[in-house]
C-alpha positions in Angstrom: 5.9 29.3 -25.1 2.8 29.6 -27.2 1.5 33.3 -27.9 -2.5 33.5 -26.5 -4.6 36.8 -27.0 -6.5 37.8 -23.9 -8.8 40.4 -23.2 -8.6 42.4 -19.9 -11.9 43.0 -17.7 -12.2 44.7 -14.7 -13.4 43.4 -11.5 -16.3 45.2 -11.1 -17.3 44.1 -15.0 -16.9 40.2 -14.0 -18.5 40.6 -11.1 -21.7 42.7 -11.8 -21.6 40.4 -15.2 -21.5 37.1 -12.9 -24.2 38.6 -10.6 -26.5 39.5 -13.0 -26.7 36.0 -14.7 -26.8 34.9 -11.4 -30.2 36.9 -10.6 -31.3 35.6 -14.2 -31.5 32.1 -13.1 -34.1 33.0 -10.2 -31.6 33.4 -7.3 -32.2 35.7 -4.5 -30.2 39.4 -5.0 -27.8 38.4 -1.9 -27.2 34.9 -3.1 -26.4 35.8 -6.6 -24.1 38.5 -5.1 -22.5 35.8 -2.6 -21.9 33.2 -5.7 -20.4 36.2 -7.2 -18.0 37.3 -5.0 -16.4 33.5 -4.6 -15.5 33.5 -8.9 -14.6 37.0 -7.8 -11.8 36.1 -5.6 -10.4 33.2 -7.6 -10.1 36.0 -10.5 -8.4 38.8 -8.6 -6.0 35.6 -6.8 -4.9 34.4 -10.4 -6.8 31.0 -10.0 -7.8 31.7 -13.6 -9.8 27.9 -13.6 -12.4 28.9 -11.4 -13.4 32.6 -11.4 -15.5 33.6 -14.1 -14.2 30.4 -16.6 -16.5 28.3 -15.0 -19.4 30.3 -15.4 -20.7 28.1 -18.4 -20.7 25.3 -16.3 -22.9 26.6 -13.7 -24.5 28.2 -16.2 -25.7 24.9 -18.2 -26.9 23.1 -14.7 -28.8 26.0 -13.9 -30.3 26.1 -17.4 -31.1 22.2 -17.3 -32.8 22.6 -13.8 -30.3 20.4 -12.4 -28.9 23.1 -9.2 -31.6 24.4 -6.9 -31.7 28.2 -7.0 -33.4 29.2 -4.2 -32.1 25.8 -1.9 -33.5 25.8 2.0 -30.2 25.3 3.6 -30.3 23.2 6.9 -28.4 21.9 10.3 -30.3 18.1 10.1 -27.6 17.2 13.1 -25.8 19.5 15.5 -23.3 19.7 18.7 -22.2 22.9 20.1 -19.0 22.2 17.7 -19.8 20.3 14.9 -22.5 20.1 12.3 -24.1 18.4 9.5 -25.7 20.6 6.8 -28.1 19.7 3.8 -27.5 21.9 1.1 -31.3 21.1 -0.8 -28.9 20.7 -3.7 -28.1 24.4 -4.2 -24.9 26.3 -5.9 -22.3 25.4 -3.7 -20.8 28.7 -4.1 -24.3 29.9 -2.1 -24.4 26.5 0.4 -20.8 27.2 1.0 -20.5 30.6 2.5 -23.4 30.1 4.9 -22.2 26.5 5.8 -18.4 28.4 6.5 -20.6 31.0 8.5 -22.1 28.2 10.5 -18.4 26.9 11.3 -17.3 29.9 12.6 -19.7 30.8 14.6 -19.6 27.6 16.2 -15.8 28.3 17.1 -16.3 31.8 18.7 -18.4 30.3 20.9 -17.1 26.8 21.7 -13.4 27.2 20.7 -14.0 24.8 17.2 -16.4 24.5 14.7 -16.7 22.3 12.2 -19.5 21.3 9.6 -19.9 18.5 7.0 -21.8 19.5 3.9 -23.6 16.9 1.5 -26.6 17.5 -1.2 -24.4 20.3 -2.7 -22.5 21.4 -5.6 -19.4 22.9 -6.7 -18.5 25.7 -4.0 -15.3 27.4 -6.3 -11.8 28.2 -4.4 -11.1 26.2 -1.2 -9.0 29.5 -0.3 -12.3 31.5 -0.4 -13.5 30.2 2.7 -10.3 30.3 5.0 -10.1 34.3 4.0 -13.3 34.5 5.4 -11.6 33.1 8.4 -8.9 35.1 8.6 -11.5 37.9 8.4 -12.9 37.2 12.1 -9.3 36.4 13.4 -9.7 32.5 13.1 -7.7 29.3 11.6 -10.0 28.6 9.2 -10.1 24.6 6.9 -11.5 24.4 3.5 -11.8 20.9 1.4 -14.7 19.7 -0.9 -15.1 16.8 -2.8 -15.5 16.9 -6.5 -16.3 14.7 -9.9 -14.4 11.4 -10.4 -10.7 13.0 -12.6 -7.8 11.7 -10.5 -6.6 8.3 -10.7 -5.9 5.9 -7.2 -1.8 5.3 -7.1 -1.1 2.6 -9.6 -4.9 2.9 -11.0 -5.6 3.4 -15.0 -9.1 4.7 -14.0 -11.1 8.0 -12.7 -12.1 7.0 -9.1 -11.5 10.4 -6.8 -12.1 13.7 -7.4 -9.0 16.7 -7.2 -10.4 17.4 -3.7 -8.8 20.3 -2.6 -7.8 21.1 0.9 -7.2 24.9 2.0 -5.5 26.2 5.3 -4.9 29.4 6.6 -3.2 31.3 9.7 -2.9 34.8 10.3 -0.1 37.1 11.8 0.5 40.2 13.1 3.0 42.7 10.7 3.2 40.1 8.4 0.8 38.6 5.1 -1.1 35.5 6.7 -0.2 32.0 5.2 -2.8 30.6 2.7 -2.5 27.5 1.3 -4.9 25.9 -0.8 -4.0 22.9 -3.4 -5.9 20.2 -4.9 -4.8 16.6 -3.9 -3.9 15.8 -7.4 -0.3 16.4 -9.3 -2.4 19.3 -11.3 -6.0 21.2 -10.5 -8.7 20.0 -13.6 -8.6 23.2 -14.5 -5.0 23.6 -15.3 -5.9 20.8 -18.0 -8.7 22.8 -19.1 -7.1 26.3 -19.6 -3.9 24.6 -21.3 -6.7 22.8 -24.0 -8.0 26.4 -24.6 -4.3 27.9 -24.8 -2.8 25.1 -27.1 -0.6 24.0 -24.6 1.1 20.7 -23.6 0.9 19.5 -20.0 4.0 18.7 -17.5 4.9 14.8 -17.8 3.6 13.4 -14.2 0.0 15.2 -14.4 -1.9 12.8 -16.2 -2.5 9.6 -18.2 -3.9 8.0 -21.1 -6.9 6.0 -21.4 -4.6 2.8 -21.3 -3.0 3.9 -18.4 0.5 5.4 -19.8 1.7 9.2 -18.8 0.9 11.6 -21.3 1.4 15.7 -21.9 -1.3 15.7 -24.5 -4.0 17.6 -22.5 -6.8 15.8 -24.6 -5.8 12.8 -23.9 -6.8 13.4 -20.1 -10.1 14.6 -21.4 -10.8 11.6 -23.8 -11.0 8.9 -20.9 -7.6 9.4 -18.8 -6.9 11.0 -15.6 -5.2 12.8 -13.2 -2.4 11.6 -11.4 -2.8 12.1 -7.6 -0.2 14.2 -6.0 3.3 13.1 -6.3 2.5 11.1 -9.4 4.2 8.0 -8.8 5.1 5.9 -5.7 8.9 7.1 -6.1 7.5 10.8 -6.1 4.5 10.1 -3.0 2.0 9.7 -4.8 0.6 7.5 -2.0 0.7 10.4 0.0 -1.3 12.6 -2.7 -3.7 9.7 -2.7 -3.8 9.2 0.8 -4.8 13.0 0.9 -7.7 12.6 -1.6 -9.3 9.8 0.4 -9.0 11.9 3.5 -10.8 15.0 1.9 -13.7 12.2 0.3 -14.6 10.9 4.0 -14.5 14.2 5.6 -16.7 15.7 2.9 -18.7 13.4 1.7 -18.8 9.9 3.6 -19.4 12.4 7.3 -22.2 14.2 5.6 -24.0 11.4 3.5 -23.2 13.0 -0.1 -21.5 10.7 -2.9 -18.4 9.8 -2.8 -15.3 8.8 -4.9 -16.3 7.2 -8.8 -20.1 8.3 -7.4 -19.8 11.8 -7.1 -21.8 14.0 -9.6 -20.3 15.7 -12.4 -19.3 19.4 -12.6 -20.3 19.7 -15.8 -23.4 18.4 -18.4 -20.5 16.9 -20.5 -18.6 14.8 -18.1 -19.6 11.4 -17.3 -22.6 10.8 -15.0 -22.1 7.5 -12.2 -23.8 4.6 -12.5 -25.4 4.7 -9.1 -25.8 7.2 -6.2 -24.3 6.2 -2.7 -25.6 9.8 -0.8 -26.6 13.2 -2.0 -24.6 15.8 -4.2 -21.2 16.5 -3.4 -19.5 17.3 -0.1 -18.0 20.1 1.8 -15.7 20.0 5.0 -15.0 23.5 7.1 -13.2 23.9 10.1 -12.7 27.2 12.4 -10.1 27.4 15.2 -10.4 30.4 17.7 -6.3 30.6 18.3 -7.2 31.9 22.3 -8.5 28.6 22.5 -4.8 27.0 22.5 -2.5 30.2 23.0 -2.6 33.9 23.7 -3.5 35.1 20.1 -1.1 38.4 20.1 1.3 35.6 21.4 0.7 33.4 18.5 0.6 36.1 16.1 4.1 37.5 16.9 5.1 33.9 16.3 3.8 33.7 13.1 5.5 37.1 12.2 9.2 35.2 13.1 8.0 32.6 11.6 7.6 34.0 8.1 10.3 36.2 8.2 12.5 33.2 9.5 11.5 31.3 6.4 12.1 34.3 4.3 14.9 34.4 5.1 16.1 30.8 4.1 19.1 30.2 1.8 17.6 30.2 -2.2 18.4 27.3 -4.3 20.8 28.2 -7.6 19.1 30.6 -9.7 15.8 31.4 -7.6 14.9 34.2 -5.1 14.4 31.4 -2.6 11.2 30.4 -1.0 7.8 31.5 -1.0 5.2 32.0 2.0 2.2 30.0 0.6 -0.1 32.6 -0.3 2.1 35.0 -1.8 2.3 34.3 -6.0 -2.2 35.1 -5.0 -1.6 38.1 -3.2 0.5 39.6 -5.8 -2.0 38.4 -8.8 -4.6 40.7 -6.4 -3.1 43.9 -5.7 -1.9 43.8 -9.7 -5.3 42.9 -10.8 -7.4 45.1 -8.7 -5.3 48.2 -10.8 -5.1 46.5 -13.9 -7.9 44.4 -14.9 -7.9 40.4 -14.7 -6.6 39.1 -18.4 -9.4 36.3 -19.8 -8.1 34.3 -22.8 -10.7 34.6 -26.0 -12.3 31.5 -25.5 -13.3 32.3 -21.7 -14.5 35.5 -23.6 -16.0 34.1 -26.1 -17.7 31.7 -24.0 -18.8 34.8 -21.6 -20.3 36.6 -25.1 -22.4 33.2 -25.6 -24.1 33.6 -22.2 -24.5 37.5 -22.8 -26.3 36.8 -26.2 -28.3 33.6 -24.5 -29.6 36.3 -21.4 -29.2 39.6 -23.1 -27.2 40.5 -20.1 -24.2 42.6 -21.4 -20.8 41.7 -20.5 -18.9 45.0 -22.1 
């Protein structure tokens, strides 16, 4: 295991820090607080990829003009469940939130909600949004679309994105279950942090540029991909693949954004598509009012034997046994809220670029 120097911040730091270039770039106070809060979360949850280490990459879109600041988010088609949104190409992390908003309003009222997104942008953690469910007592679905990285099952070329899907359901005396994963054998971002660490990657995450499986995280950068969940058809990685597609439609193909090999890059430095099939990237939210279906302190007791039942489960050799899908994040929290969230140097040093490009101080 390779040694790698980090530099602990606390929350508050990364947060006013992230708010404040935010608010450089023109954004109103609340939006620039809202963005914020979403790298925020990821940072406190231990999804190191997408808190505050992708601040340079919204930070360089912003800077070339290509994200609207101040976007005029709209309903351009509506039911009294479902929607269609148009971002006006703003941060996603800004069109998201109000989008999620829209989706849960719709289900107090109707039972469901759910909302498309298109003409939008990166919108961070998928598991952002469904704790914002949780928040008002509903089932909440989270799932975006993203740049071209992940290779179709038995492909040797970047055609879908890692489109992530997120779910959760709360209980009663018990933590809620939170699951959020991207579609592919390994989040992008995995591949980035173990470039900046050094690191080799897990055999079945990626390929070459000709196609053969590779642990050389560069060689994923310098025209490979992702494999899709599962990796090979042995492993599923049909249904990994199957997943992605499902995410692509819901997000993007239902809202008119771009879709698979067309959707936008992330960053300046990935590859841009040769054509445009919609606008932006997509989102996909869904809100469930549980009275809708079953008495909610009903289905909340449930839930509490349900998670203690699978507690409970007998562990395999040498483990503690099973997790509840949201648990390795709500442990990263309640350590990081007392002890600071630990940055490697070159998220640091990428953070001090940006604090001498704005004269905003990060320390």
């Amino acid at each position: 295991m390779i040694s790698v120097e980090v530099k602990t911040f606390s929350i508050e730091t990364l947060r006013e820090f992230s708010t404040r270039v935010f608010l450089h770039f023109g954004l109103p106070k609340a939006d620039a607080a809202q963005a914020a809060d979403v790298l925020a979360s990821a940072d406190l949850r231990g999804i190191d990829s997408h808190g505050v280490a992708r601040l340079t990459s919204y930070f360089e879109l912003l800077s070339e003009g290509l994200i609207n600041p101040k976007p005029k988010i709209k309903i351009v088609r509506s039911t009294p469940s479902t929607a269609t949104v148009d971002g006006d190409n703003g941060l996603g992390l800004v069109v998201g939130p109000q989008a999620n908003e829209i989706a849960m309003d719709m289900a107090e009222k109707a039972g469901s909600g759910w909302v498309s997104i298109g003409n939008t942008n990166h919108f961070g953690i998928a598991g952002y949004y469904v704790l914002k469910a949780l928040e008002r007592d509903l089932i909440g679905w989270a799932m975006t679309n993203s740049t071209k990285l992940v290779t179709p099952l038995w492909g040797a070329e970047r055609m879908l994105g890692t489109n992530p899907i997120a779910i959760a359901f709360p209980a009663e005396e018990e933590p809620p279950i939170v699951i959020d994963m991207a579609t592919c054998a390994a989040a992008y971002g995995k591949i980035e942090m173990a470039r900046r660490r050094g690191e080799t990657i897990p055999q079945g995450w990626g390929i070459n540029s000709t196609g053969r499986g590779t642990t050389n995280p560069d060689d994923i950068v310098a025209g490979g991909a992702l494999l899709p969940l599962g990796s090979d058809r042995e492993r599923g990685g049909h249904k990994g693949y199957g997943l992605g597609i499902m995410v692509d439609v819901l997000s993007a193909v239902l809202s008119g954004a771009n879709w698979g090999p067309f959707t936008p890059p992330f960053a300046l430095r990935q590859e841009v598509p040769a054509r445009s099939v919609g606008k932006g990237i997509g989102h996909f939210f869904g809100a469930l009012r549980i009275d809708g279906f079953i008495d909610a302190a009903e289905f909340k007791r449930q839930m509490d034997d349900y998670i203690r039942t699978f507690r409970a489960t007998k562990p395999a050799p040498g483990t503690n046994g099973p997790l509840i899908p949201g648990d390795p994040e709500r442990e990263a929290e309640q350590v990081r809220r007392k002890k600071g969230v630990p940055l490697i140097i070159p998220v640091v040093e990428e953070l001090r670029a940006i604090s001498q490009k704005t004269g905003i101080p990060l320390e």
